[in-house]
PyMOL commands that place a pseudoatom at each C-alpha (Angstrom):
pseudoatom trace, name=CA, resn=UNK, resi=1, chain=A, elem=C, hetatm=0, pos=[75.947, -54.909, 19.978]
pseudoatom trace, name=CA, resn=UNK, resi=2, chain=A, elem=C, hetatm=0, pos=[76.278, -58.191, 22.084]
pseudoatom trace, name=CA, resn=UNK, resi=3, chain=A, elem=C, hetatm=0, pos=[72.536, -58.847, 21.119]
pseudoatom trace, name=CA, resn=UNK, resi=4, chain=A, elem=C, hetatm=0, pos=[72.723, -58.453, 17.704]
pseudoatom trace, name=CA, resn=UNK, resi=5, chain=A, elem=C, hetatm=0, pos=[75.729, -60.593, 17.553]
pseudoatom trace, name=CA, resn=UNK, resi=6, chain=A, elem=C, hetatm=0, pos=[73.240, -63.592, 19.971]
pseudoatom trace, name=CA, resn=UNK, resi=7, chain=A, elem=C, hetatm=0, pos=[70.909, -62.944, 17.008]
pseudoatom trace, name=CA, resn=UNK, resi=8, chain=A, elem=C, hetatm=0, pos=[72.801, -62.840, 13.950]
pseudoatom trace, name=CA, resn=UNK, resi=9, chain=A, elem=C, hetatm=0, pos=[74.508, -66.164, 14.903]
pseudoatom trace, name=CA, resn=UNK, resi=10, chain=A, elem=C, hetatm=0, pos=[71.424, -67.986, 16.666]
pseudoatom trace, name=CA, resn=UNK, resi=11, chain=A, elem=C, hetatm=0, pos=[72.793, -67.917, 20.157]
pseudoatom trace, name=CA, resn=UNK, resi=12, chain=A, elem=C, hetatm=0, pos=[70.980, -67.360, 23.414]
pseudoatom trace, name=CA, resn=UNK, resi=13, chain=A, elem=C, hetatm=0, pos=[71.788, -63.962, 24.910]
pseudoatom trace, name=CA, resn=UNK, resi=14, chain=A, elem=C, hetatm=0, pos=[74.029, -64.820, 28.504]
pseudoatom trace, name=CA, resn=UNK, resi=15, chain=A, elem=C, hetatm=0, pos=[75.442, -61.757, 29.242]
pseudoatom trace, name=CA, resn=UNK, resi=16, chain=A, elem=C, hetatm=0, pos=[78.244, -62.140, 32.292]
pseudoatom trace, name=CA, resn=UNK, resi=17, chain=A, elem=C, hetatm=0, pos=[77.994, -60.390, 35.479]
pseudoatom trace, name=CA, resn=UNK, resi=18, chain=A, elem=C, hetatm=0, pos=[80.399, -57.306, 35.364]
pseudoatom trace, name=CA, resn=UNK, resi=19, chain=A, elem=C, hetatm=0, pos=[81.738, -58.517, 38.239]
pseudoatom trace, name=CA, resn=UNK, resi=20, chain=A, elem=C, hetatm=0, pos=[83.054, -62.126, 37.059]
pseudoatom trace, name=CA, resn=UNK, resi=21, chain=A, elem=C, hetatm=0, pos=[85.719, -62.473, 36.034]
pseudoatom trace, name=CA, resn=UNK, resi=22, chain=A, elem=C, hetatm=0, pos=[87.763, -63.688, 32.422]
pseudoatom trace, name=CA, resn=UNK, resi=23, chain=A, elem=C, hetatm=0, pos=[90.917, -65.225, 31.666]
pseudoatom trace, name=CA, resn=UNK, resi=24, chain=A, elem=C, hetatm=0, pos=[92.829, -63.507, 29.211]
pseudoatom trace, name=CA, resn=UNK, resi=25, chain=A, elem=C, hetatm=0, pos=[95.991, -63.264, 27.815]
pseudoatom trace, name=CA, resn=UNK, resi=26, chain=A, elem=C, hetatm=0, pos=[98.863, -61.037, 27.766]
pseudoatom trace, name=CA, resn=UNK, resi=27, chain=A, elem=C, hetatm=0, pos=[98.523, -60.327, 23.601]
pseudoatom trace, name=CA, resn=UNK, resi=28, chain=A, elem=C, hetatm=0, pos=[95.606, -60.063, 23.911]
pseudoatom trace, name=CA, resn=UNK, resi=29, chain=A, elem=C, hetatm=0, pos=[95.223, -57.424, 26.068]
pseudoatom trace, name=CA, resn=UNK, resi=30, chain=A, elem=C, hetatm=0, pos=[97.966, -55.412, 24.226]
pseudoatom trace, name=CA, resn=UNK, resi=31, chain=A, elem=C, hetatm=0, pos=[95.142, -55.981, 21.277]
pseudoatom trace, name=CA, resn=UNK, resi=32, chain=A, elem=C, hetatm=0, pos=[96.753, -58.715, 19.101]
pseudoatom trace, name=CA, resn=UNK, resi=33, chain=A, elem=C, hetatm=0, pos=[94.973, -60.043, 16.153]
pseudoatom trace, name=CA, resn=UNK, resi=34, chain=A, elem=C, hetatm=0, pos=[93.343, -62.381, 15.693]
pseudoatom trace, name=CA, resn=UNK, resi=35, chain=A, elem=C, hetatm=0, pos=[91.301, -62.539, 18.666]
pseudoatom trace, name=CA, resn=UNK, resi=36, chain=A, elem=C, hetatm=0, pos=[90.265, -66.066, 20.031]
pseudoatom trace, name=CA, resn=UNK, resi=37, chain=A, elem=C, hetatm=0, pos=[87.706, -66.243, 22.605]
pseudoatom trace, name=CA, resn=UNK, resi=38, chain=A, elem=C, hetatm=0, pos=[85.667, -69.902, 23.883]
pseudoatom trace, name=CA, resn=UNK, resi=39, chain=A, elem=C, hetatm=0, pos=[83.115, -70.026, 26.583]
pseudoatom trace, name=CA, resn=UNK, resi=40, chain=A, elem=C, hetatm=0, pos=[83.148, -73.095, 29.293]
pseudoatom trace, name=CA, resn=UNK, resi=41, chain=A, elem=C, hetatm=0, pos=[80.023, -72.768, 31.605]
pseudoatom trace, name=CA, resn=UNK, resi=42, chain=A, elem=C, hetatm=0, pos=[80.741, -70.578, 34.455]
pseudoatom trace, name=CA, resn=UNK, resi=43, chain=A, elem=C, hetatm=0, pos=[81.536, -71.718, 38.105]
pseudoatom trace, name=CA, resn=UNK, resi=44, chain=A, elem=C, hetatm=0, pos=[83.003, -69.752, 41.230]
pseudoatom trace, name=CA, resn=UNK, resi=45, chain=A, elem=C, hetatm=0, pos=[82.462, -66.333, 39.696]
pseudoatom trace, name=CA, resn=UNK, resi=46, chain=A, elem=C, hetatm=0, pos=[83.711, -66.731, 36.602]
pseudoatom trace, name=CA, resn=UNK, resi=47, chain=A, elem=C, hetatm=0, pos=[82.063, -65.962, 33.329]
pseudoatom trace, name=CA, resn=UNK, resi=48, chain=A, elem=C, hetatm=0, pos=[84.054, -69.332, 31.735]
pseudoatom trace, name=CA, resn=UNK, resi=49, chain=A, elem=C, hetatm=0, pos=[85.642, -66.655, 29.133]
pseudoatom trace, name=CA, resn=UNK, resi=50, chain=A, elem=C, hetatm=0, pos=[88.979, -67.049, 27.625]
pseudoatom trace, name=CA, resn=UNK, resi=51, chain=A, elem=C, hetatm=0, pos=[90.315, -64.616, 25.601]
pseudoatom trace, name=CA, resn=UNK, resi=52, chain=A, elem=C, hetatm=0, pos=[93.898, -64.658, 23.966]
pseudoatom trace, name=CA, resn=UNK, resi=53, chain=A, elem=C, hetatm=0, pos=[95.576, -63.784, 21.225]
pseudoatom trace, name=CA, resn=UNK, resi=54, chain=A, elem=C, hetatm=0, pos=[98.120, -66.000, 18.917]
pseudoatom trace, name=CA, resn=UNK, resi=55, chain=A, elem=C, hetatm=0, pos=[98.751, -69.132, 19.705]
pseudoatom trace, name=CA, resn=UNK, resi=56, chain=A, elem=C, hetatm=0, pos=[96.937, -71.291, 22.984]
pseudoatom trace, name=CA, resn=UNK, resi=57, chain=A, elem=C, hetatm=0, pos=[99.073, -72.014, 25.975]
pseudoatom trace, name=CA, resn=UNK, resi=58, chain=A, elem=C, hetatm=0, pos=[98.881, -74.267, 28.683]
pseudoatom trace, name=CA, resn=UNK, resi=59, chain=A, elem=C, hetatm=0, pos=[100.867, -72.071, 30.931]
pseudoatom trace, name=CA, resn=UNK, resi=60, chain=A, elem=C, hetatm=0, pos=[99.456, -71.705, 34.101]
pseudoatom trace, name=CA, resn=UNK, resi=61, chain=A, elem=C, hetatm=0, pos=[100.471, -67.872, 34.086]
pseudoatom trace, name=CA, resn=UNK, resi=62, chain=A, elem=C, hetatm=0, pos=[98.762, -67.400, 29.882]
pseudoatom trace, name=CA, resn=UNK, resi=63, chain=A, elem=C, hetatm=0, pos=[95.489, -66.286, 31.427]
pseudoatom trace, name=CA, resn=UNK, resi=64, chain=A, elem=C, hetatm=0, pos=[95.474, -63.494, 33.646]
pseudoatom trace, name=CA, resn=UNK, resi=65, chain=A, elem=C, hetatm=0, pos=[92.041, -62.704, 35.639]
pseudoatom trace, name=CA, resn=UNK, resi=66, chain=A, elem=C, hetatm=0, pos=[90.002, -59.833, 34.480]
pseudoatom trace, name=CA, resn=UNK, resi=67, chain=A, elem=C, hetatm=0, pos=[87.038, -58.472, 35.629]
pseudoatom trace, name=CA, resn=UNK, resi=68, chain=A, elem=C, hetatm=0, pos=[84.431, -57.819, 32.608]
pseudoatom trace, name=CA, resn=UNK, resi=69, chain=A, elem=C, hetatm=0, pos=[83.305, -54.503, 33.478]
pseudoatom trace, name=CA, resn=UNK, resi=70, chain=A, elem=C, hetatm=0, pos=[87.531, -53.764, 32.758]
pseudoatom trace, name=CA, resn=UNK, resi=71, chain=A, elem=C, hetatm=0, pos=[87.189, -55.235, 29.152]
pseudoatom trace, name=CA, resn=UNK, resi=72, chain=A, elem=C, hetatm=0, pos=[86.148, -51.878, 27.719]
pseudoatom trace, name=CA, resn=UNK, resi=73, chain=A, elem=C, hetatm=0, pos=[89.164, -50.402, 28.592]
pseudoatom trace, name=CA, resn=UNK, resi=74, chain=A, elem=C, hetatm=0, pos=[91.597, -53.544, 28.084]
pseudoatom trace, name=CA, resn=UNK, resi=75, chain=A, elem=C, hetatm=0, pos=[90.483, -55.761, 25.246]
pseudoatom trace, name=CA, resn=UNK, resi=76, chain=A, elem=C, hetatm=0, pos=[87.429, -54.018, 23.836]
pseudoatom trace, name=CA, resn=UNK, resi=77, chain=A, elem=C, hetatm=0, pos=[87.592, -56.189, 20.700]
pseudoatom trace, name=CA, resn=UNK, resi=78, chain=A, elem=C, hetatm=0, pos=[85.960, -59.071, 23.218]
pseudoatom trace, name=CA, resn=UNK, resi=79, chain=A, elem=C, hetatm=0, pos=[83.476, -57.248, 24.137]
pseudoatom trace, name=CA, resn=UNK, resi=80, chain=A, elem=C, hetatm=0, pos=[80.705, -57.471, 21.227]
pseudoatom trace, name=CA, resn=UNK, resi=81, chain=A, elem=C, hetatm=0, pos=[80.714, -61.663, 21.851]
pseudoatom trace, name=CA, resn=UNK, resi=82, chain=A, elem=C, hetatm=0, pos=[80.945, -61.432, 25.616]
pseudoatom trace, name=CA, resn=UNK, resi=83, chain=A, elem=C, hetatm=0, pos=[77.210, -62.659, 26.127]
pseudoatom trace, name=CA, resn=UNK, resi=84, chain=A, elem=C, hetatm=0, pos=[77.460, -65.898, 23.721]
pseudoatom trace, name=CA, resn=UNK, resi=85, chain=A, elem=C, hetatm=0, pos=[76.833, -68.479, 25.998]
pseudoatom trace, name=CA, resn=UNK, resi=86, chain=A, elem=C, hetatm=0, pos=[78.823, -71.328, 27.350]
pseudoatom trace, name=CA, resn=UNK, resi=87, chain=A, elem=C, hetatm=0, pos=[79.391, -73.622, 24.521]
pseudoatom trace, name=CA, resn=UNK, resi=88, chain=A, elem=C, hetatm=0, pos=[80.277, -70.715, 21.961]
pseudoatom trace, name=CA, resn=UNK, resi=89, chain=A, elem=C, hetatm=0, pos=[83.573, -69.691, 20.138]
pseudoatom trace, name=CA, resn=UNK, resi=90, chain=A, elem=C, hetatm=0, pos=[84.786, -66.529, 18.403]
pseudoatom trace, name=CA, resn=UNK, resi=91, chain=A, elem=C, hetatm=0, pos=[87.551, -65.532, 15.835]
pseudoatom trace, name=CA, resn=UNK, resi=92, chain=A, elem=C, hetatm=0, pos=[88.069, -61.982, 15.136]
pseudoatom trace, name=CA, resn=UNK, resi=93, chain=A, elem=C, hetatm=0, pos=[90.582, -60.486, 13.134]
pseudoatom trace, name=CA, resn=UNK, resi=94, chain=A, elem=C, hetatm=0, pos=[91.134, -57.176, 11.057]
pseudoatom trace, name=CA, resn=UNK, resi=95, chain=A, elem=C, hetatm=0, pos=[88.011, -57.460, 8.271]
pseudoatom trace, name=CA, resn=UNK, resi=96, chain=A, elem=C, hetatm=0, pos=[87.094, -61.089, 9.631]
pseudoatom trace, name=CA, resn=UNK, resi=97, chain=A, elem=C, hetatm=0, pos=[84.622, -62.793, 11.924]
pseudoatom trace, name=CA, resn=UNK, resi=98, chain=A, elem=C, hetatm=0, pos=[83.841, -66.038, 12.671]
pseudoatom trace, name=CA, resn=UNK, resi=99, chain=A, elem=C, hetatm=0, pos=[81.461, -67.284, 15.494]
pseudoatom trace, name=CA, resn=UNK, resi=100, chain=A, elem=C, hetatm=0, pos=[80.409, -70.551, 16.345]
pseudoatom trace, name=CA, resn=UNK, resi=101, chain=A, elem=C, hetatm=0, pos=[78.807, -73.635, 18.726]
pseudoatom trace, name=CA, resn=UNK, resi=102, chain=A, elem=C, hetatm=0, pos=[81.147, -75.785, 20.122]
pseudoatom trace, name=CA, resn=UNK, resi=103, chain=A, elem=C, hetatm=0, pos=[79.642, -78.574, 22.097]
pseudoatom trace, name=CA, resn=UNK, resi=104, chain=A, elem=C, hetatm=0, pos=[82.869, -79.975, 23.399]
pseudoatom trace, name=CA, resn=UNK, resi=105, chain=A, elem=C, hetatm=0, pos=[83.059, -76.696, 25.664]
pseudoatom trace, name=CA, resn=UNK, resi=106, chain=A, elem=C, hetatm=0, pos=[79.990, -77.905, 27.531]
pseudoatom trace, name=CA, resn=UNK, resi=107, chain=A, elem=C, hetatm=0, pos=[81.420, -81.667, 28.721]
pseudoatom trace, name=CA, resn=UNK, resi=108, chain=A, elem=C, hetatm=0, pos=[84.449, -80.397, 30.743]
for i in range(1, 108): cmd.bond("trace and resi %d" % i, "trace and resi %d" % (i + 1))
show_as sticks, trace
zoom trace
């Protein structure tokens, strides 16, 4: 599924390491719609993931850390996009998708 969404899209498949970790938020992981996620390029075992749901916060505390290998069980709606690479957004909501490039997530 996360290749076919690389392909459909024309994004280079970058799957995580199961062992990074995410930031995601609270809705989120009680499955809110819609889903946001954006990719920053990875550093210190991150994947550069963050997933939320509603509206962006700048809290310190509106991510939470996640392991992927626990987003099967926690926000599984994340999981189909989790290997677009750093630079890449998604928008998921009941019936919709949206995925895209976002260059401005590569010059943090």
């Amino acid at each position: 599924m996360q290749l076919e969404i690389c392909q459909r899209y024309g994004a280079k498949f970058m799957p995580p390491e199961e062992t990074y970790k995410v930031g995601v938020s609270e809705s989120a992981l009680r499955g809110e719609l819609p889903l946001n996620g954006l990719r920053h390029p990875p550093e210190s075992g991150t994947t550069g993931w963050f997933i939320w749901s509603g509206e962006w916060s700048d809290d310190p505390d509106f991510f939470r850390p996640l392991h992927v290998y626990h987003l099967e069980e926690h926000c599984p709606a994340a999981l189909p996009f989790i290997a677009l690479p750093p630079g890449w957004r998604f928008l998921v909501a009941e019936g919709y998708e949206d995925v895209w490039s976002d260059n401005a997530l590569l010059n943090i």
